[in-house]
Phi, psi and omega in degrees: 000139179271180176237151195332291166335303192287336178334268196343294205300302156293345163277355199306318206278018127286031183246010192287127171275167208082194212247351173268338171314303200292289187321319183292302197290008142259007195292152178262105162295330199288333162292337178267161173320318211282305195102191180289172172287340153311321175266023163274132177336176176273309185330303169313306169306267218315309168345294181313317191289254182352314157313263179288003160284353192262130197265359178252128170323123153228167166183122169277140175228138186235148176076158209279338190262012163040076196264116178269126176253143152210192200213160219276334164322322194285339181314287177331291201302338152264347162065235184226052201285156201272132172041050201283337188311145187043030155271158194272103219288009159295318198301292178274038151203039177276023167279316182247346173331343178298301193290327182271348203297324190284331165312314204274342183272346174263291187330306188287342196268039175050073182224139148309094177231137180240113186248141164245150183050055201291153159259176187183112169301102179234143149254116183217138036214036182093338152216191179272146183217169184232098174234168165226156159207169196253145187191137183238149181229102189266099179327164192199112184263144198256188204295358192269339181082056156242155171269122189243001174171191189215148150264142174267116181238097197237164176216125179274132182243002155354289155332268197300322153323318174316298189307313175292344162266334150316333159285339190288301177320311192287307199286326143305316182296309180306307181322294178322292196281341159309317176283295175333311189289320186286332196288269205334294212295351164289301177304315168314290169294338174309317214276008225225313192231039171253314167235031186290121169318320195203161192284309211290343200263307162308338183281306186309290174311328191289288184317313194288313170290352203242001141331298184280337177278316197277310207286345169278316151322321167271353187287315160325322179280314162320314203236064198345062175075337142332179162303136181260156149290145179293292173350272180315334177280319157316317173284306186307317182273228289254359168320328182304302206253036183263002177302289205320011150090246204271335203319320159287129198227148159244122170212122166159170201265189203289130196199106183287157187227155173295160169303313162349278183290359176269317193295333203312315174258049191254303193290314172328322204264321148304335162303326179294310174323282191306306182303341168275341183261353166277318212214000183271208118325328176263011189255319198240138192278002139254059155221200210200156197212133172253089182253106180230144193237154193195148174218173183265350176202051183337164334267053175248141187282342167328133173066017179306146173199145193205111170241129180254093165242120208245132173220185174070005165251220151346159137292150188265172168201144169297137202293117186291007134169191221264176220205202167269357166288297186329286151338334199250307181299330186274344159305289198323284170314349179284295169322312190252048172040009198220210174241187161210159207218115157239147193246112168278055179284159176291001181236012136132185216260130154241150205226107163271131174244152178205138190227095176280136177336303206261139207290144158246165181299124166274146229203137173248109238232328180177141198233159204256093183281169167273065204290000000 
């Protein structure tokens, strides 16, 4: 029988706070290879002692039946696979024992091995998951100096793996809309000082336009590149030109457009702009820009339609050619699958985008110069 002292004496290398300290010393070791705590070697007491001071995921496996320890970091990293304490860790980890077996054999035959961001199919929470992990399998020599178990010194790195494909994912998706974004402003300028009266006249437009692309980009950016509300987007293009007060109406319901199809008509919708405050409804303090959208079944674009109709300016007269709103509308209509139309009547200009339910051939129906 012991006595109250050698107790002490022998739990000492438990005295590590948390919850596997208290869990070894009541656990029946005498069921296991390892034997009561009493007959355990010192190398073993101390391994363990070491073992639960330590705030980094460990686990000692000790002995040819590679009988398991471990310390409250090692918790998480087993989740809620059943009893594992003093079970033999091919057992409680015999989902991947396939991928580890030869690791844990070079630890014992006294090789060290360190791996990072290992993958690994593991079930701890009822089902198979795809984690990783950086992990060292370190020999652990018994009082004689033979090797006699390994520490498992692990870190789960799952988290960060996650994280790096998502940066891999983010770092294409920039790629992409950087070349897409480098396309737009090119094609913008050909189309811009192919058919600009002057250099001074192509710079001013060029500028307005590449104005009108970041507003359509922060509006995008705003709905982290996702479906925009059709609103916000609207709002964002025509921002340039609401000093004009009331002058301007937006009606319709809630309704996200793809990014795509959003810059194409954030820029459509600024050229219609510019061309009204030059030459429009928006060149005289009466006149008025109507913008209304509709669908056949918010919020889905089937049957979408957008009318830009303007009054209260100048007589309108149709344009003697075509220019870069042409261009942009045969974009548009491409962008939406569907068509567009515009009407010069004389009490000023109206422009239809219309996506009818069943797909139709796309069609520029009339096109819009920059005059």
């Amino acid at each position: 029988m012991r006595t109250s002292a050698g107790s002490d004496v022998e739990y000492a290398f438990l005295r590590a706070p948390g919850q596997m300290p208290g869990a070894i010393r009541a656990f029946d070791w005498s069921t296991t290879p390892l034997g009561p705590i009493s007959s355990w070697p010192v190398s073993l007491r101390s391994a363990v002692g070491l073992m639960l001071a330590s705030h980094f995921p460990k686990a000692v496996i000790w002995g040819p039946s590679l009988t398991t320890l471990y310390n409250d970091a090692f918790l998480p990293i087993l989740g809620s696979k059943p009893a594992p304490l003093g079970r033999p860790f091919n057992e409680i980890w015999s989902e991947v024992w396939p991928q580890v077996e030869a690791i844990q054999q070079k630890a014992f035959a006294g090789e060290a091995t360190f791996i990072e961001d290992f993958p690994l199919v593991i079930e701890r929470n009822g089902q198979p998951e795809h984690a990783y992990f950086t992990f060292c399998y370190s020999p652990l020599l018994d009082d004689d100096g033979n090797v006699a178990g390994m520490l498992d010194t692990v870190i789960e790195t799952t988290g960060k793996m996650a994280a790096l494909r998502d940066v891999k994912l983010i770092n294409g998706e920039l790629e992409h809309r950087i070349r897409n974004t480098l396309a737009i402003v090119g094609g913008i300028a050909h189309q811009t000082f192919r058919f600009a009266g002057s250099l001074t006249e192509a710079r001013d437009m060029f500028n307005a336009r590449l104005a009108a692309l970041g507003n359509a980009h922060s509006a995008l950016t705003q709905s982290n590149w996702a479906s925009t509300p059709i609103e916000l987007l609207l709002r964002k293009s025509l921002s340039p030109y609401q000093s004009a007060g009331n002058q301007i109406t937006l009606e319709g319901p809630a309704l996200d457009i793809p990014p795509q199809k959003g810059l194409t008509l954030s820029l459509a919708i600024n050229e219609l702009a510019a061309n009204a405050l030059k030459h429009g409804a928006l060149s005289t303090p009466d006149g008025h820009v109507s913008v209304q959208w509709s669908a056949d079944h918010p919020p889905a674009l089937e049957g979408f339609a957008l009318n830009w109709m303007e009054r209260g300016g100048p007589p309108v007269q149709p344009p003697n050619r075509t220019g870069f709103g042409t261009f942009l509308l045969q974009a548009l209509a491409g962008a939406f699958n569907g068509t567009v139309a515009a009407d010069y009547a004389p009490e000023g200009l109206t422009f239809r985008l219309s996506t009818p339910p069943a797909v139709m051939p796309t069609a520029v129906k009339a096109g819009i110069s920059s005059r």
